[in-house]
N, C-alpha and C positions, 0 to 999 in steps of 0.2 A: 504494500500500500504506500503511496506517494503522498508526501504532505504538503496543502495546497498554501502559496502564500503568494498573493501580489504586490507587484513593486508599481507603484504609484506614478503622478506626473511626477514632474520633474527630479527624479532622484535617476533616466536614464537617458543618454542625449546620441542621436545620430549626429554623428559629422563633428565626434569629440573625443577624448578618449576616457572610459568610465573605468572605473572601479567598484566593488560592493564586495558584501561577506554574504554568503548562504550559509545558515545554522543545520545541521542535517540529522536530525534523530531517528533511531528506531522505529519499528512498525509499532509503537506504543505512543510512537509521539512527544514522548518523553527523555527517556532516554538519548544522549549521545552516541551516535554512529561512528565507530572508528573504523577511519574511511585510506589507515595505512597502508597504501604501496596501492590502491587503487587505482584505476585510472578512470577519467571522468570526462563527458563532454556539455556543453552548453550549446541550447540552441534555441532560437527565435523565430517563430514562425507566423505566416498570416491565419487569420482566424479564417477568415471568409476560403481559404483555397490549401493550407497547410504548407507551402511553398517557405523553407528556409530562408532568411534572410539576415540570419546571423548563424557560426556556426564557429565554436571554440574548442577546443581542445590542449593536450601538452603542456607549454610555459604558460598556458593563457591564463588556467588552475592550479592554485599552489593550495596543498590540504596546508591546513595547519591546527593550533589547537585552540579551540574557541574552549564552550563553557566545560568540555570532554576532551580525550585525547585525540588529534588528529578529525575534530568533528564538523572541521571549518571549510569552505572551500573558498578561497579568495581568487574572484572572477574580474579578470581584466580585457578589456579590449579595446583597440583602438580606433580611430575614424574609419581608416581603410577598409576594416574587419567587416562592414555592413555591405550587402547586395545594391549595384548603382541606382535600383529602382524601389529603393526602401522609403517608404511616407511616413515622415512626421507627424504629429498631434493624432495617435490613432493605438486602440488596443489591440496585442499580440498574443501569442499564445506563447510561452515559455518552458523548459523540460530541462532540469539537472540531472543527468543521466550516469548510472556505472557502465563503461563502455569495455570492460576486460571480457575479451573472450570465452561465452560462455558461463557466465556471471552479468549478463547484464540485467538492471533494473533503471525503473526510473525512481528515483529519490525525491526529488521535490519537483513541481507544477506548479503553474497559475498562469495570469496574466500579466502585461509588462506595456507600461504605455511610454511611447518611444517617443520623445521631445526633440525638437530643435535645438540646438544649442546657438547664443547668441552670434556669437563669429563664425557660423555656420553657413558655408553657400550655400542656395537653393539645392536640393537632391533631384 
């Protein structure tokens, strides 16, 4: 079971480069997930069509340890990182996934509303 939580306006911005922490617990909810030597992907997608338009993985994810051991995943990405036809002011679908062979789950969902950032050219 994946634990749903959405990230708001303005806390994610096309055409910037973001950072944020995903807390990742147990199928209880509670619990901290230690999420050592795992490998993880991050992806953004459109609601209306499910078409990726963000897609992270490797250095993008550094686990580390939040309120449990290793139960952090610090998510980075940069302008470039976004699909050329990504639209601002609008809600996404989001998925933090365990992406190791044969072990995969999805860990955390929700949605993700994707901002403009002020020094941001038109997309």
């Amino acid at each position: 079971m994946a634990v749903r939580a959405n990230i708001g306006p303005d806390q994610f911005f096309i055409g910037d480069n973001n950072g944020f922490l995903i807390n990742v617990t147990q199928d209880d909810e509670v619990t901290p997930q230690d999420m050592t030597a795992w490998t993880l992907g991050f992806y953004v997608a459109t609601i209306w069509n499910g078409v990726n338009v963000l897609e992270l993985s490797g250095a993008s994810i550094v686990v580390q340890d939040g309120a449990g051991t290793k139960d952090q995943a610090a998510i980075t990405s940069a302008a470039a990182d976004f699909a050329a036809d990504t639209e601002p002011g609008d809600w996404y679908e989001y998925a933090l996934r365990r992406i190791d062979a044969g072990q995969e789950k999805v860990l955390t969902v929700g949605k993700i509303y994707l901002s403009r950032a002020a020094s941001a050219a038109p997309v």
